[in-house]
C-alpha positions in Angstrom: -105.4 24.4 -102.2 -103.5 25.1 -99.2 -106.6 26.0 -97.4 -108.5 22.8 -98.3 -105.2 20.5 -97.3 -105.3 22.2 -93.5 -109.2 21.4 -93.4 -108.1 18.0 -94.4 -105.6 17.5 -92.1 -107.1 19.2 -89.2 -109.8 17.3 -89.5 -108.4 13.7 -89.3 -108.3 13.5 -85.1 -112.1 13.9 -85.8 -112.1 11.3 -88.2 -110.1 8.9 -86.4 -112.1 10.0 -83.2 -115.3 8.8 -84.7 -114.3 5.3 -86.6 -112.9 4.1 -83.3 -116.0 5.0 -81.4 -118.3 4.0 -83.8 -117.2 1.8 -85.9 -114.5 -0.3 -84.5 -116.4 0.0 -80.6 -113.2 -1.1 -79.1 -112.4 1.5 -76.8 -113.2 0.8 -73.4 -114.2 4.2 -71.6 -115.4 6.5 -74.5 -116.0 9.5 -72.9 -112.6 9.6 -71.2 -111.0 8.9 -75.0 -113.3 11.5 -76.4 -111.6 13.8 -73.5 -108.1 12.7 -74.3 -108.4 13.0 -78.2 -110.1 16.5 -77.8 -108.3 18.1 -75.0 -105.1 16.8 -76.8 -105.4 17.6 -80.4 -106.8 21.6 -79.4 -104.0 21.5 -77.5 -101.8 21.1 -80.1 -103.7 22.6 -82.8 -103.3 25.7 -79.7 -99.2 25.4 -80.0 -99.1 24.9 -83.2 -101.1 28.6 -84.1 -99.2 30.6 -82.1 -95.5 29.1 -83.9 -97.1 29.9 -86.5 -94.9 33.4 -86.8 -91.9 31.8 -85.7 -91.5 29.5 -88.7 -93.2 31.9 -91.0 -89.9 32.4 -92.6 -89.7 28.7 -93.6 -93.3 28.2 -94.2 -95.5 30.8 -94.5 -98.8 30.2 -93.2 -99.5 33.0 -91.2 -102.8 33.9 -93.1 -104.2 30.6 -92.4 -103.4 31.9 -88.6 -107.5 32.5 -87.3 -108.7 29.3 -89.6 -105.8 27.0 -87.7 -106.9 29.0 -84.5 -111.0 28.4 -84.8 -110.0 24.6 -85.2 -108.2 24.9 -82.1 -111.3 26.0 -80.5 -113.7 23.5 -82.3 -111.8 20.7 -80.9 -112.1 22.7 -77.4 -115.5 23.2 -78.0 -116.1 19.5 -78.7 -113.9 19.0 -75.2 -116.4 20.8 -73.1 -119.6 19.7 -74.9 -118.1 16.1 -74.2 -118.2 16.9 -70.2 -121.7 18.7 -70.7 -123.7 16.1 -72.7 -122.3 12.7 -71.7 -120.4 13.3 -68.4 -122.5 15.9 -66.6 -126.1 14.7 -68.9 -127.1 18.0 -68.8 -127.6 18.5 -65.0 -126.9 22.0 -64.1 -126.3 21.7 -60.6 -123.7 18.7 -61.4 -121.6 21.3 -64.0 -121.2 23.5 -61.2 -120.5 21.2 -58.0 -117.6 19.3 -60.5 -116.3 22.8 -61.7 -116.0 24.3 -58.4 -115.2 21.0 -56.5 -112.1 19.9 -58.8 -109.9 23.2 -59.8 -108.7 21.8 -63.3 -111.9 21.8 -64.4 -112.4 26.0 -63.6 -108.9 26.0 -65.0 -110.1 24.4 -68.3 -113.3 26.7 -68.3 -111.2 29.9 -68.0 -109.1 28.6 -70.9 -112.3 28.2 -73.0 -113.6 31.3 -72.3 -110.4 32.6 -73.1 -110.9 30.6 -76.7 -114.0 31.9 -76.9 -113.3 35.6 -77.0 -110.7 34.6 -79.3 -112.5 33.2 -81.5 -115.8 36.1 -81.5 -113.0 38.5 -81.6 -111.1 37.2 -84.5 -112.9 38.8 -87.8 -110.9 41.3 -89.2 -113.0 44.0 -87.7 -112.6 43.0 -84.6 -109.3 41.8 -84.9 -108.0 45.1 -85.4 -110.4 46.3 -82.4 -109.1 43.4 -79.8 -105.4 42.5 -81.5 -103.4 43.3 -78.5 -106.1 41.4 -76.2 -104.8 38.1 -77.9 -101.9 38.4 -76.1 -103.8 36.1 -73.5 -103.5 33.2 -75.3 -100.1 32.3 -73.7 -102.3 32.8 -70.6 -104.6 30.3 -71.8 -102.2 28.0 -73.1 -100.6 28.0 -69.5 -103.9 27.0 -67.6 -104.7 24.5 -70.7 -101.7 22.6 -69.5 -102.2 22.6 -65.8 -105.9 22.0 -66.5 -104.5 18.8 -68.5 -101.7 18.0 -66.1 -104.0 18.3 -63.1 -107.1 16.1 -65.3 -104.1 13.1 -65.7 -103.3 12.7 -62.0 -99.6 12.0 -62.7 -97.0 13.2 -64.7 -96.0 11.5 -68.0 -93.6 12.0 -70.7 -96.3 13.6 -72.6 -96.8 15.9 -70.3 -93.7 17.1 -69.4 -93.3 17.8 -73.3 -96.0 20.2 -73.4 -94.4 22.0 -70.2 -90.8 22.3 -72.8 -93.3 23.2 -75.5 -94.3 25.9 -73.4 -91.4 27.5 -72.2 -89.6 27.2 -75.8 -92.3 28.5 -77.4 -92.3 31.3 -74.5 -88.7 31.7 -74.6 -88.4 32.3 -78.8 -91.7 34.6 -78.3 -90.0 36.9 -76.0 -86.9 36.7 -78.3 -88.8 37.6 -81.3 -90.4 40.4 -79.8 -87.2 41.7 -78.3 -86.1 41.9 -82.3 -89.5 43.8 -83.2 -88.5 46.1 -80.7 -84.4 47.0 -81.7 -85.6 46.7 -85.6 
């Protein structure tokens, strides 16, 4: 039950995403919202996984961890297939001229790459094989925000909330793992 309500509920942004592009048709640049509501909701799907053990005292969820993790990358996945297919119309030469020409997009690709070794590497199997190697999502989580920082031009509220995400969610990681570590 649990299981079927995070499907649900992870799968609204792509709901909403979808009836406001082509349903309603009133959004004015649709590849730049397909950006925003991607890029935004991995990113937060993103912070959301890795609290995941902080507030597994209060709500346990940690074995829903890779499943809340792989729609993290889906939504990153759709991100990147959005500059691919409609921004870049499959020209090759364009991908790499805008990927070497503006750094938050490299930024972004390294943070997908990143997500994509997560997400090959996150069966149990392998899980057990490349555990400690997930530590590099805080590194990915790091150029995610920069790469979305750098993509809005200016600094907003939003943004600046994401940079505090960051460093509390840094700060009460290092904590816990200070307590692993005297226990």
């Amino acid at each position: 039950m649990k299981q079927l309500l995070i499907y649900l509920l992870l799968s609204i942004p792509l709901l909403v995403l979808s009836l406001q592009i082509l349903i309603f048709e009133n959004i004015v640049d649709p590849i730049k919202y397909i950006y925003t509501v991607t890029g935004a909701t991995a990113t937060v799907i993103l912070f959301f996984s890795i609290s995941i053990s902080l507030i597994s005292k209060k709500i346990n969820l940690l074995k829903y961890r890779r499943l809340i993790g792989l729609f993290a990358f889906f939504y990153a996945l759709l991100h990147l297939l959005n500059f691919i297919v409609f921004d870049a119309e499959f020209r090759i030469i364009f991908i790499i001229e805008e990927t070497f020409d503006k750094p938050f997009i490299y930024l972004g690709m390294i943070a997908f790459f990143i997500l994509l070794f997560m997400s090959f590497t996150s069966t149990k199997s392998l899980f057990k094989k490349y555990k400690t190697k997930h530590q590099i999502i805080y590194i990915a989580l790091i150029l995610i925000t920069i790469h979305f920082i750098m993509a809005q031009k200016s600094l907003s509220i939003l943004q600046y909330s994401y940079l505090v995400m960051i460093f509390i969610l840094a700060y009460y990681k290092v904590l816990q793992k200070i307590n692993k570590v005297n226990i």
